[in-house]
C-alpha positions in Angstrom: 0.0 0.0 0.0 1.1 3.4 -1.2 1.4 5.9 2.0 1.4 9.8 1.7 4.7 11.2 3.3 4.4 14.1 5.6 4.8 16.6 3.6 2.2 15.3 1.1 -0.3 14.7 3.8 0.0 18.2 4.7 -0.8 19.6 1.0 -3.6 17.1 1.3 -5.1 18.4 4.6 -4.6 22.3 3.2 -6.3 21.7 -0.1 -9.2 19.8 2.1 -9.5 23.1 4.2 -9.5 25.2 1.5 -12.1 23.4 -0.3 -13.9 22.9 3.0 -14.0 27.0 3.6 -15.4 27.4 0.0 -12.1 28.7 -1.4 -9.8 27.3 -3.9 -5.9 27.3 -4.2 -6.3 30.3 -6.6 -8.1 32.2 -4.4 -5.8 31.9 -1.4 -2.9 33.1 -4.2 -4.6 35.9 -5.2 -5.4 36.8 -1.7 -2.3 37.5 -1.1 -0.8 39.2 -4.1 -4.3 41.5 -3.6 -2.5 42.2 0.0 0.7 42.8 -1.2 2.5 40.3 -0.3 4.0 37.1 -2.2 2.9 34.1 -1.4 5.1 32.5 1.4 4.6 29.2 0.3 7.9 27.8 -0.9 8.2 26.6 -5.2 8.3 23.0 -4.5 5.0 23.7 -1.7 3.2 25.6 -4.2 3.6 22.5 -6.4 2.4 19.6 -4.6 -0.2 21.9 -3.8 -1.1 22.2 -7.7 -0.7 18.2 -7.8 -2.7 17.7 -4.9 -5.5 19.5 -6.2 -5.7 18.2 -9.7 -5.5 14.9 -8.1 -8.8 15.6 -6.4 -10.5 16.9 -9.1 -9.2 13.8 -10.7 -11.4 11.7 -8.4 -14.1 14.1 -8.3 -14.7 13.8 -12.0 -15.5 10.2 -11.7 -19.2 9.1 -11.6 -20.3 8.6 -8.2 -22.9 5.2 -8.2 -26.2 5.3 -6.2 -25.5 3.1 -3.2 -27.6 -0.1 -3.1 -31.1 -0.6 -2.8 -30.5 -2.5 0.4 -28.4 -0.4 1.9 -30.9 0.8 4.8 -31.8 -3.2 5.7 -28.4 -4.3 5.3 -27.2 -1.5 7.4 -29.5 -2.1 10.3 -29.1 -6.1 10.5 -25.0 -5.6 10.6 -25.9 -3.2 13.9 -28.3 -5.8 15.0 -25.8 -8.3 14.8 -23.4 -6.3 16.7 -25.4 -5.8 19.2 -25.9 -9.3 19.9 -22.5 -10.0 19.9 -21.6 -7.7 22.5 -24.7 -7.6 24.8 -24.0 -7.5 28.4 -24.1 -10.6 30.4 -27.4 -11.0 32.2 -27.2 -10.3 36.2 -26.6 -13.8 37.9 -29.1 -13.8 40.6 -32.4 -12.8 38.7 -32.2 -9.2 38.8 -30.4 -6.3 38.5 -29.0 -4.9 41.7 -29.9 -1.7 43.3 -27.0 0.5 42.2 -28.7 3.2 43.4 -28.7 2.5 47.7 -29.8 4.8 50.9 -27.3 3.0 53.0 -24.0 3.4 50.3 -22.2 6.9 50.5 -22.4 8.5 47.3 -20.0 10.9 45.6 
């Protein structure tokens, strides 16, 4: 399995934000040649960046499939299922016990 490095997980995480806030790469560029000021971002940054981006509009120009008819019932018996699995053990002795007692100091 392929894993991002740091510094690509990073460019990742920005171009998410970005995206997240509305903006684009572009924007955040232009932002800051409108305030004077070069961007900061290091050549090489400013790259993966690019990459990053056109990457994810890669993957969002693929079709996206309607998820399956079943998915609600299918959905619902897997939580069923876990549920059962991990249930709590039923008291010993009947019934529960009184957690709750006049006679046990409480915190």
């Amino acid at each position: 399995m392929l894993r991002l490095n740091d510094d690509d997980s990073r460019a990742v995480d920005t171009i998410l934000d970005l995206r997240a806030s509305g903006k684009k790469l572009a924007d955040r560029e232009v932002a800051a040649a409108d305030a004077g000021s070069a961007p900061t971002l290091p050549t090489d940054v400013q790259t993966r960046l690019k990459t990053v981006a056109s990457l994810l509009g890669l993957l969002e120009a693929l079709p996206a499939d309607d998820p399956p008819g079943n998915l609600v019932i299918r959905t619902l018996r897997a939580v069923e299922n876990h549920a059962q699995l991990h249930a709590p053990e039923p008291w010993p002795f009947g019934t529960s016990p009184d957690l709750i007692d006049d006679l046990r100091p409480q915190a």
